[in-house]
C-alpha positions in Angstrom: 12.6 -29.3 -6.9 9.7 -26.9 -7.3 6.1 -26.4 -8.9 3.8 -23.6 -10.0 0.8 -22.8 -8.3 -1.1 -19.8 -9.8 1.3 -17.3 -10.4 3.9 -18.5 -7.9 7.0 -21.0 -7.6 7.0 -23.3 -4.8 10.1 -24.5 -4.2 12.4 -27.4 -2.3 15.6 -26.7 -1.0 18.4 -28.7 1.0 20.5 -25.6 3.0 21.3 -22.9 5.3 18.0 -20.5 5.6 20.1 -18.1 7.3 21.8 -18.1 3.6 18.5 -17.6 1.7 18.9 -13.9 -0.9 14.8 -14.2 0.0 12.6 -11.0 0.8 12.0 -12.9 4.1 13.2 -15.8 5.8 11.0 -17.8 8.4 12.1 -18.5 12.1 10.4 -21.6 13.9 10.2 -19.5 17.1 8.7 -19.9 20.8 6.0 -17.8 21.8 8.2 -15.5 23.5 10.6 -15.1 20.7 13.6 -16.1 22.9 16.1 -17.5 20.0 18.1 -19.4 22.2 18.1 -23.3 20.2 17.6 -24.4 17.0 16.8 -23.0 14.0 15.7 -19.6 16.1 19.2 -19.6 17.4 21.4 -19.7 14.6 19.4 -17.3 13.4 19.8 -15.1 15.9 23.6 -15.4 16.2 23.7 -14.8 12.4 21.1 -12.0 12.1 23.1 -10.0 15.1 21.4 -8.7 18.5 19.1 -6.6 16.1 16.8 -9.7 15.7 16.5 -10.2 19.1 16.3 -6.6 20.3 13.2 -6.4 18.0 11.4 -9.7 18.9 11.8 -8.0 22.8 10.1 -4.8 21.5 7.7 -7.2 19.6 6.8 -8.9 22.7 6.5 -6.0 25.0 4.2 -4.2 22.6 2.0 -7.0 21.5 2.3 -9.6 24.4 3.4 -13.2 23.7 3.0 -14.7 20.0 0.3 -17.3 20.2 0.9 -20.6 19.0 -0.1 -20.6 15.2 0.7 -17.1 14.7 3.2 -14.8 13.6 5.6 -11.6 14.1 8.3 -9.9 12.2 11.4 -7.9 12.7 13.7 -7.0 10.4 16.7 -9.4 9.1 19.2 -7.8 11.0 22.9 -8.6 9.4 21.6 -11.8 6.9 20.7 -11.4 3.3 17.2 -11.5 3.9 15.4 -8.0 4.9 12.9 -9.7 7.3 12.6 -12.3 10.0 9.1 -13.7 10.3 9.0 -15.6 13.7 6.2 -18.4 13.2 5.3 -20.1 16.4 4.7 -23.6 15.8 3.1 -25.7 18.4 4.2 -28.4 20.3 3.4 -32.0 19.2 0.9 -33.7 21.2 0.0 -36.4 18.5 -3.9 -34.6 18.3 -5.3 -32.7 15.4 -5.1 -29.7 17.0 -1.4 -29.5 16.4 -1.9 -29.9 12.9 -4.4 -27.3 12.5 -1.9 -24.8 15.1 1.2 -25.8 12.7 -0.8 -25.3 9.2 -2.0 -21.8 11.0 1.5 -20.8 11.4 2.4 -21.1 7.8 -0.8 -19.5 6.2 -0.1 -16.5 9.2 4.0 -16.8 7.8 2.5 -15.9 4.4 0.0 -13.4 4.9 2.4 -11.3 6.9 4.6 -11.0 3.8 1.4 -10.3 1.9 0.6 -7.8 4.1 4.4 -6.2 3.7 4.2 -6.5 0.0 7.2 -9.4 0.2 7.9 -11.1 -3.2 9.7 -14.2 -1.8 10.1 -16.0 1.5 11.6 -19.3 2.6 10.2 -21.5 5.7 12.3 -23.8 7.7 10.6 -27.1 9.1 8.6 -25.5 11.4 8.4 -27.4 14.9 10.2 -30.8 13.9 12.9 -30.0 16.0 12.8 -29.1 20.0 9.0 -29.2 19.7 8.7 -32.6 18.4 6.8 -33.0 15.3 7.4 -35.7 13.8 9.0 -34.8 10.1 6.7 -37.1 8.1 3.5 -35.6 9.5 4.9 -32.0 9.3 5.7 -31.9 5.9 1.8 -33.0 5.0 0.7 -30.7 7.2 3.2 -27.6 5.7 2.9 -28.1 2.4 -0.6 -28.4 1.9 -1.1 -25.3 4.0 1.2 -23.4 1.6 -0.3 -24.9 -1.3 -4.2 -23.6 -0.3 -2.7 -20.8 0.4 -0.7 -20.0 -3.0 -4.3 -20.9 -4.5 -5.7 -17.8 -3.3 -4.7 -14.5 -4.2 -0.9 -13.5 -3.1 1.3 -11.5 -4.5 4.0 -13.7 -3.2 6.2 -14.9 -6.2 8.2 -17.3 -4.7 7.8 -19.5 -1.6 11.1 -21.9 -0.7 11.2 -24.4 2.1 14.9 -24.3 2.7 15.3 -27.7 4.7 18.2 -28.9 6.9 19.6 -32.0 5.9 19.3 -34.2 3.0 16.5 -36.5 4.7 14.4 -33.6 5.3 14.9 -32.7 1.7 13.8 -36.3 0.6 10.8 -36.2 2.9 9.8 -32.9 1.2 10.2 -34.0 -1.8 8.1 -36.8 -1.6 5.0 -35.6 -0.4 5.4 -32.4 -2.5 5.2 -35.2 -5.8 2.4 -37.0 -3.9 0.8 -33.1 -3.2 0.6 -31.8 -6.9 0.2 -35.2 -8.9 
């Protein structure tokens, strides 16, 4: 599935991310960019010890990524030439982790912006060790993304690449009810 928004495709897609021939690909990380579980960790295995030589250096240099931020390497042995490590936060059922998640995609986005990336594709950040529940994710993801694509970006392409087919459905479903 996918729409247009300004000059950009927003796209749906059930799959490996890790796969993804994107300019980046998105990592639902911790704040200390350990890649041990989940999404981070397949990542990490696939990507090589590159990725998580990098997010050391990252973390030495710059401290700890706060929750609803962001920090890149490089993409280490996968198609993709960067790793963007958005830190998602852990769901407490408050607003506050909806306004922390939706901050970690708009700070996903603008760090390709600010490396002059074309195309990126953003797992389902936080719905898995951290808890958020899948329904209120997606809301909170995809209008994020959408605001953002309304402003200026040079980003030509922006893919959720979603694990599992229910994921996909959930997706797809609020991305209708999003851009009716």
């Amino acid at each position: 599935m996918r729409v247009q928004i300004n000059h950009t495709t927003l796209e749906l897609i059930e799959g490996d991310i890790t796969e993804m021939d994107t300019d980046a690909i998105v990592n639902a990380a911790n704040e200390r960019l350990a890649h041990g579980g989940g999404v981070a960790g397949v990542i990490s295995r696939k990507g090589g010890l590159a990725i998580q030589r990098e997010s050391d250096a990252w973390v030495r240099q710059h401290g700890p990524v706060p929750t609803g931020s962001a920090a890149i390497t490089s993409g280490g042995n996968l198609k993709a030439r960067y790793v963007i490590h958005a830190v998602g936060p852990v769901y407490d059922g408050t607003p506050r982790s909806a306004k922390l998640l939706a901050s970690a995609v708009r700070a996903a986005l603008q760090m390709a912006d600010d490396r002059g990336l074309r195309s990126i594709a953003l797992p389902a950040i936080s719905t898995g060790i951290f808890g958020y529940p899948m329904e209120e994710a997606t809301q909170v993801m995809l209008w994020a993304a959408i605001d953002y694509l309304k402003g200026e970006t040079g980003l030509r392409r922006v893919v959720f690449c979603l694990y599992g087919h229910s994921a996909f459905e959930v997706f797809s479903r609020e991305l209708t009810a999003q851009t009716e």
